[in-house]
N, C-alpha and C positions, 0 to 999 in steps of 0.2 A: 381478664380471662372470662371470656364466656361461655357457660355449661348449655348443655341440650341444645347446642349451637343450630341442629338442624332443624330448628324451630322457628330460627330466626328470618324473620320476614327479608326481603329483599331494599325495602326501601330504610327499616333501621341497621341491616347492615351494610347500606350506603353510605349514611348517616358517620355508622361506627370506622368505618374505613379512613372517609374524610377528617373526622376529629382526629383519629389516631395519628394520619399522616399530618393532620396540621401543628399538633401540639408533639409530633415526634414520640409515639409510645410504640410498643411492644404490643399488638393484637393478638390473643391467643385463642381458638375457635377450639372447643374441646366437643364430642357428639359423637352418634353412628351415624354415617348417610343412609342407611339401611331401615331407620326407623323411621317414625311420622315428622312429615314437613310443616310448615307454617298454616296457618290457619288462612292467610292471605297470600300473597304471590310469594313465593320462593324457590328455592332447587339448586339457587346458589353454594350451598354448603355441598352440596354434592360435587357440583361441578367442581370446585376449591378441593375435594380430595380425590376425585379422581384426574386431576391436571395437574396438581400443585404439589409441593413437599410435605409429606404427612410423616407422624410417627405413629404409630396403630400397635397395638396393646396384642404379646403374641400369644395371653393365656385368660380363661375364662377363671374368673375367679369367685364369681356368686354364687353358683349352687354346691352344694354338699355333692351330691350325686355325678361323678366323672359322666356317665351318661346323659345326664340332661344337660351338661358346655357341651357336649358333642350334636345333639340332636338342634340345641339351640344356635349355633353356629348352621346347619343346615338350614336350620325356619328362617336362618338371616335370611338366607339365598333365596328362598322362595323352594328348596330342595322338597319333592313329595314325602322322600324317603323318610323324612323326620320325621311325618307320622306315625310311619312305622314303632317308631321307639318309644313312643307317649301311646301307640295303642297297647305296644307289648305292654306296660307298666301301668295297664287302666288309669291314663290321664283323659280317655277323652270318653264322653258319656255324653251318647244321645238319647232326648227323651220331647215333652211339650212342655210349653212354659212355664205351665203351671207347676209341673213339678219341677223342671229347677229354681224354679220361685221358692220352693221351699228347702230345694236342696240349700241354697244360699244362704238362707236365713237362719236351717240350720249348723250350719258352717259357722259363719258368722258369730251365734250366741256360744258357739262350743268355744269358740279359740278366744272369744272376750272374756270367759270365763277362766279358761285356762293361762291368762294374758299374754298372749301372742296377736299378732298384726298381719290382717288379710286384706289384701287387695283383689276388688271385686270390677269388673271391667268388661264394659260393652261397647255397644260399637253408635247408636242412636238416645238422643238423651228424652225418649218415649222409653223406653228401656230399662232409663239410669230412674225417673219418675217412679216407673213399676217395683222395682228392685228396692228402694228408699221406702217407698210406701208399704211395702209387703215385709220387709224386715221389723219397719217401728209396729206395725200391727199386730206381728208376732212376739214381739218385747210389751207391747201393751195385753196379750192375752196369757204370758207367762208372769207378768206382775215385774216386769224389768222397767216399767215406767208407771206413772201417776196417771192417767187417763183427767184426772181432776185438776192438773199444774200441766197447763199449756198456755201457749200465744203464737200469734199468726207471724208466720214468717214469709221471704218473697214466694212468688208463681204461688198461691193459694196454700201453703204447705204450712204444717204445725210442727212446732217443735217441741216438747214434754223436757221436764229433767231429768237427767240421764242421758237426753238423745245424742246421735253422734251430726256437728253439721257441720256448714264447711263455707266461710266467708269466702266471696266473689267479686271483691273491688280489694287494691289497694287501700290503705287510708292510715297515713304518716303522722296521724293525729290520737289515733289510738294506739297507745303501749302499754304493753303486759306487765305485771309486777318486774320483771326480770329487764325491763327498758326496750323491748324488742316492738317494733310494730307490725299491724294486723296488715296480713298480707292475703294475697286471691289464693285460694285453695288450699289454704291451708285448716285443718282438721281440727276439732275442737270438741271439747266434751261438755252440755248444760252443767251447771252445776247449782243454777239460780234462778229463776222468774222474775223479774221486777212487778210491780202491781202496774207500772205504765208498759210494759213488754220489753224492756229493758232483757236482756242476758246476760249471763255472770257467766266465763265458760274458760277452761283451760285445756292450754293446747296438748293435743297429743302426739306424743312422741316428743314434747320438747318438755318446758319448763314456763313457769309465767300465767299470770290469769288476766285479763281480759275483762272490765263490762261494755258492753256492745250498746250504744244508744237504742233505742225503738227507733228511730226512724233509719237506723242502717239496715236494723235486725228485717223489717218491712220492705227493705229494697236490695238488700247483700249479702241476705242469708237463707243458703237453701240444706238441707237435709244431704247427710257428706258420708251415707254407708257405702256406695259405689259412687263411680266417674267414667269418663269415656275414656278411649286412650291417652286421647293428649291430655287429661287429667291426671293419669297415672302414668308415666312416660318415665319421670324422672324417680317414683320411687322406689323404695327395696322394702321388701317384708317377709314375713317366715313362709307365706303363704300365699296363694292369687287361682283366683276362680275366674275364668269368660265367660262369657256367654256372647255365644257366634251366630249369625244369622249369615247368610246371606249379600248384606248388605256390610260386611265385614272385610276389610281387605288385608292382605299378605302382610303388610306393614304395621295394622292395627293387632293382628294376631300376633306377633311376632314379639311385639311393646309387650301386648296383654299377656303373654305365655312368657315373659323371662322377668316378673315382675317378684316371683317368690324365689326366696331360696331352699326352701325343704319340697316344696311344690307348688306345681302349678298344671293346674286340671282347667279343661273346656268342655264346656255345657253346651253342647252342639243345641238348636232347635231343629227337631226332627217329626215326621207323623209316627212312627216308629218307635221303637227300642233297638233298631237294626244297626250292627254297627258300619256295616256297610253303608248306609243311607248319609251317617254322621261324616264317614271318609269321603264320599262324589261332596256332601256340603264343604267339607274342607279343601279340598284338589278344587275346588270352583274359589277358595280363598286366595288360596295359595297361587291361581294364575292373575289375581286382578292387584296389581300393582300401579295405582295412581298415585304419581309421582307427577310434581309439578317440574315442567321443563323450562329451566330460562332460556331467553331468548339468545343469549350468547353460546349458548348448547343446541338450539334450533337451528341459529345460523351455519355453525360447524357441522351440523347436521345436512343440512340442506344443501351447504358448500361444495361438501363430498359428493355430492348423489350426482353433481351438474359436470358436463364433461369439461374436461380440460381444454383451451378454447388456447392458443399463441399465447404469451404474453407480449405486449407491445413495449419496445423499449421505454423507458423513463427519459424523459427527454433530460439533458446533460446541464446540471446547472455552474454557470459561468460566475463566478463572484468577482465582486462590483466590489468589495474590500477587502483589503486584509484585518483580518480578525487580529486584535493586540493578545498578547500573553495573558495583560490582567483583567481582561473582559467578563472572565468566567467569575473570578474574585471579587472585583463590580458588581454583578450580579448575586452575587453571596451576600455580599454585605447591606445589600436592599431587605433583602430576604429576609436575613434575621432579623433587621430593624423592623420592617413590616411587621413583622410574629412578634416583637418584642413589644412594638407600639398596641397590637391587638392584644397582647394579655393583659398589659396596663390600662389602656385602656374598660377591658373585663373585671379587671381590679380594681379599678377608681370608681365604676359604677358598680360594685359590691360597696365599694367605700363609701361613698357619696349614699348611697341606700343607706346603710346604717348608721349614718349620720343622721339623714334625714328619717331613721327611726329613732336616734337618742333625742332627737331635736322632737321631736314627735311623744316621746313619754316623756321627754323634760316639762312639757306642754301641762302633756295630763297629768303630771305632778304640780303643775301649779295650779291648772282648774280647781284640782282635787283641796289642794293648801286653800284655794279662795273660796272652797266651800263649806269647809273644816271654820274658817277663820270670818264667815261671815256673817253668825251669829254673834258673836264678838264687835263687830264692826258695829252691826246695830245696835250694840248696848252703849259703845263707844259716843256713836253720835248722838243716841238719845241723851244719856250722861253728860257730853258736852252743849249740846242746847238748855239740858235743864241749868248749866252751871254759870254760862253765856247769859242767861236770863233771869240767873240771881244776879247775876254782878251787874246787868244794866240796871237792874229796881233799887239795887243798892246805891249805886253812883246816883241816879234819879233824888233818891231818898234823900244823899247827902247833900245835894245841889236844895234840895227844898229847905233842907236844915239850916244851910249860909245864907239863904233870901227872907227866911222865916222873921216876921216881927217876934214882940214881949209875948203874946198870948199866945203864938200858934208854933213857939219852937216846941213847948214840950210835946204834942201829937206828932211835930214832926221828930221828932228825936226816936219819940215810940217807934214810929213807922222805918225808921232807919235800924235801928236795933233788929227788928223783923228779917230786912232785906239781908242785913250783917247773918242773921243766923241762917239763912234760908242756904247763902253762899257757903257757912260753915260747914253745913248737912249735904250742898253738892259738892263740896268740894275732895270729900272723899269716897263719893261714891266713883265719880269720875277719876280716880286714882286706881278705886276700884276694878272698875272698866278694864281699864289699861293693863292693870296685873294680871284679869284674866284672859288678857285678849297674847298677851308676851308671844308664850310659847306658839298658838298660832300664827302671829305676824313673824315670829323670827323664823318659822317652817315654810312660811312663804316668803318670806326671802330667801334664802338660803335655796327654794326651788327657781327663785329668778333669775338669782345669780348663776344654779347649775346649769339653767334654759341658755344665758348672756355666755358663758364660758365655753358651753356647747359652738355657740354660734358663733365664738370671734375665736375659738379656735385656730392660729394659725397652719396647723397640720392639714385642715380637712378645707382648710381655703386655700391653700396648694392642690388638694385632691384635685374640690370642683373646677379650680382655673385648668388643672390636666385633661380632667373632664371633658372642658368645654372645646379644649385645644384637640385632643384625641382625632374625633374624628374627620376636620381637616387634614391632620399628616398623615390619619391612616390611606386616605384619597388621594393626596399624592403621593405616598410611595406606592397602593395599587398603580398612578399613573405610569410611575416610574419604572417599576416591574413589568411592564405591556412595554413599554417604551422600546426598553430594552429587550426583549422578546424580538421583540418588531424589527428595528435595529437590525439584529444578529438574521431574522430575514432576509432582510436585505441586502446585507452585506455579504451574504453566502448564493445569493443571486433570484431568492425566491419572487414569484410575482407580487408584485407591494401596488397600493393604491396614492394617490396625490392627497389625498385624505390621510391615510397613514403617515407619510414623509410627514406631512406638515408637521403633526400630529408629533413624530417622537423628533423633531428640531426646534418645537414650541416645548414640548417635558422637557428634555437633555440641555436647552440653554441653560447654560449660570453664571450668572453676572459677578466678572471683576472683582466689583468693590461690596458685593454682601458678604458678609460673614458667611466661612464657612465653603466656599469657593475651593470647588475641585476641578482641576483642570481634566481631568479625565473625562467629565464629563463635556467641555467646551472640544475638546479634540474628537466625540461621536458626531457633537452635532455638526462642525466645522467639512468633517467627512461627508454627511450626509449634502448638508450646502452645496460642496463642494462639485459634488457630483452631478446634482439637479443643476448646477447652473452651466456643468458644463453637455449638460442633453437639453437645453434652456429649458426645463421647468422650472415657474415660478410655484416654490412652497410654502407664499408667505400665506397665511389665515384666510386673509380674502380672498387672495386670488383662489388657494383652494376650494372654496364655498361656492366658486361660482362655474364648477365643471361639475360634469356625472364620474364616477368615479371612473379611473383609466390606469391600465396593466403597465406599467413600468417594466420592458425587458430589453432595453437599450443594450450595449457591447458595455463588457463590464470593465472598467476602471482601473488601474492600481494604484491606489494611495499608500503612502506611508505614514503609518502613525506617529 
């Protein structure tokens, strides 16, 4: 279900179309066509309800006031007359910048005070700059911020605590206490300064806090007291102030005017206080409707304009076979195998990833174990060398004891006794070693074994063999899907190429003796043969390679299947 549908760009609701129809979903486009379009090519959502089966909503349900769903349905239209109804009820105040600069900000600090939510909306983001800039100034000269607790946020702009700003990327890496993540234009309140520019900030109107890196806060975050339309398109608030120049059209006024539910007033710019000067700037809004036209609405457009010219008959196609009953069912059951092979496919490389991510921290669980465990190691071998080389002095020693004459066994006996204690004294330090090396060596084991267990998994060694298999069958059943396609061309008498025949009598062969031998399929190809050899083309592989391609429209056949 897609909201603010008429927003959506033409090439992601390509996109969305094709998924839906390939994976078989339910696409639901929900929007006004009346409101602002894509920022890039679009116009398609338009065309889709004024062509298509729409359901359309028969009561205005946002404002309090029965008068403003009346006047508001007019501004849909582009109607003059709606002014009328926002003049009668002084919603619309012409004046200079300047002083709606202030009207805004007064606004602004009254309803933040009073805790209510005001949507403030213009039409150029030199405007939205002005309007940001001249509210936090006015919060900094009423003592509503610290002038002392700032840091630089993106386009040159400061943020204070307290301020209101408004993240401008995506970023699926940042979540809020409440697990939600930081998303484009969504509204936030300071609540914190880091000493590296870090922000601590929660969202408004929801729930959740947020700290903002410094290097997002420096490139994703700007000052969030107004927006432009398509900024403010999809919300609802107690209250909405414009400000209209100009340079403002039907569709932007129309977003920006139905954004409040208790009201919503437009800050004409004018040289004047005249309210008539405010109404020619508005009747100049209300005729400039830029609206992106697709080209399938240009074409129908342009179709009509050209006159009606004969149409020349269709020339009469003669079939070259009879089509069998379960052709269509054939064709079914490609299909779903295709779709079935590409989800599993989709799936086994989800699977195969996250193997080769447990295979991946089984890893770094052992690095990790061999780095834990290798201070250890070296005490081990030092402790084993010293113990190594008591025991060689000792054997040494006692080999001198056994060859020793009368005089010279007692120094050698001494000396033997030395080597015997030296062995006594490593031999538990080296015990030592070991004991405090355990827990480490058995933590890495135990990571080896989960790395070897990982890896000889037979579950995920099915995946990757599917894996690897995938996308050969997915390329032959496309071939096969074309084949047949083609096929049914021709057998309904269309113009077909000797490249083609080949082509779906080289797919549709299948051999006797393989596994898995459907004869339905040897009786297309048999048809197809049947018919080239009786207009003698030859469709064997070579001999097709070696013509330019040629119109097959012979007298059509009747075969029986």
């Amino acid at each position: 279900m897609i909201d603010e549908a008429g927003m959506l760009g033409t090439p992601n609701l390509t996109q969305l179309t094709e998924l839906a129809s390939e994976r078989n979903w339910r696409l639901v486009l929900v929007g006004d066509p009346h409101q602002l379009q894509a920022v890039g090519r679009g116009g398609l959502f338009t065309e889709l309800c004024n062509n298509g089966r729409t359901v359309e909503l028969q009561h205005v349900h946002r404002f309090t006031q029965p008068w403003e769903a009346t006047a508001s349905l007019m501004l849909r239209h582009g109607n003059p007359r709606a002014l009328d109804h926002y003049q009668r009820h002084g919603r619309i105040i012409p004046g200079t910048l300047d002083e709606h600069l202030d009207t805004i900000a007064d606004h602004w600090r009254t309803a933040h005070q009073q805790g209510t939510t005001t949507a403030i909306t213009t039409t150029t983001n030199d405007h939205v700059d002005r309007i940001n800039a001249h509210i936090q100034g006015v919060r900094i000269d009423h003592g509503d911020l610290d002038p002392a607790r700032w840091t630089l946020i993106a386009d040159g702009e400061y943020a204070h605590e307290g301020d209101v700003i408004a993240t401008r990327q995506n970023n699926r890496r940042l979540h809020t206490s409440h697990g939600d993540t930081v998303r484009n234009r969504e509204l936030w309140t300071v609540t914190h300064i880091g000493d590296t520019g870090e922000l601590t900030v929660t969202r408004i109107g929801g729930h959740g806090t947020v700290t903002l890196p410094a290097e997002y806060v420096r490139e994703h975050v700007r000052l969030g007291y107004t927006a432009t339309e398509h900024g403010n398109q999809s919300d609802t608030v107690t209250a909405s102030l414009t400000l209209a120049t100009p340079a403002t059209t039907c569709r932007g006024l129309y977003v920006a005017m139905t954004r409040g539910r208790e009201q919503n007033v437009v800050l004409v710019i004018t040289d004047t206080h005249d309210i008539a000067e405010a109404r020619d700037v508005l009747d100049g809004i209300l005729a400039a409707d830029r609206a992106d036209t697709p080209a399938v609405t240009q074409r129908r457009n342009l179709d009509q304009q050209q006159p009606r010219l004969p149409q020349r008959p269709r020339p009469v196609l003669r079939p070259r076979c009879e089509i069998p009953g379960w052709f269509e069912a054939l064709r079914t059951e490609v299909d779903i195998e295709l779709a079935a092979t590409r989800r599993e496919y989709q799936d086994s490389i989800v699977r195969r990833e996250q193997h080769a991510g447990k295979l991946e921290a089984a890893q770094q669980q052992i690095y990790a174990a061999d780095a834990v465990a290798a201070p250890y190691d070296n005490a081990i071998r030092s402790a084993r060398r010293e113990l190594d080389g008591a025991m060689h002095d000792r054997d040494e020693a006692a080999r001198v004891v056994e060859g020793a004459g009368r005089f010279a066994r007692r120094p050698a006996r001494e000396a033997l006794a030395v080597a015997e204690l030296r062995v006594a004294n490593a031999q538990p330090r080296f015990q030592s070693a070991l004991n405090d090396a355990a827990p480490a060596q058995t933590a890495r084991s135990k990571a080896i074994d989960a790395h070897d267990a990982i890896r000889d998994n037979d579950f995920y060694k099915t995946i990757l063999e599917r894996w690897a298999h995938h996308p050969e069958r997915i390329d032959f059943l496309n071939e096969r899907q074309q084949a047949l396609a083609d096929w049914r061309s021709w057998a309904i008498g269309e113009p077909v190429s000797i490249e083609q025949l080949a082509t779906v009598a080289d797919v549709l062969h299948d051999d006797l003796f393989q596994p898995g031998y459907d004869r339905r399929y040897a009786a297309l190809e048999q048809a197809v043969t049947t018919w080239s050899a009786h207009h003698g083309l030859d469709i064997s592989p070579q001999h097709a390679q070696l013509h330019d391609p040629v119109q097959l429209e012979a007298p059509g056949l009747e075969l029986g299947i």
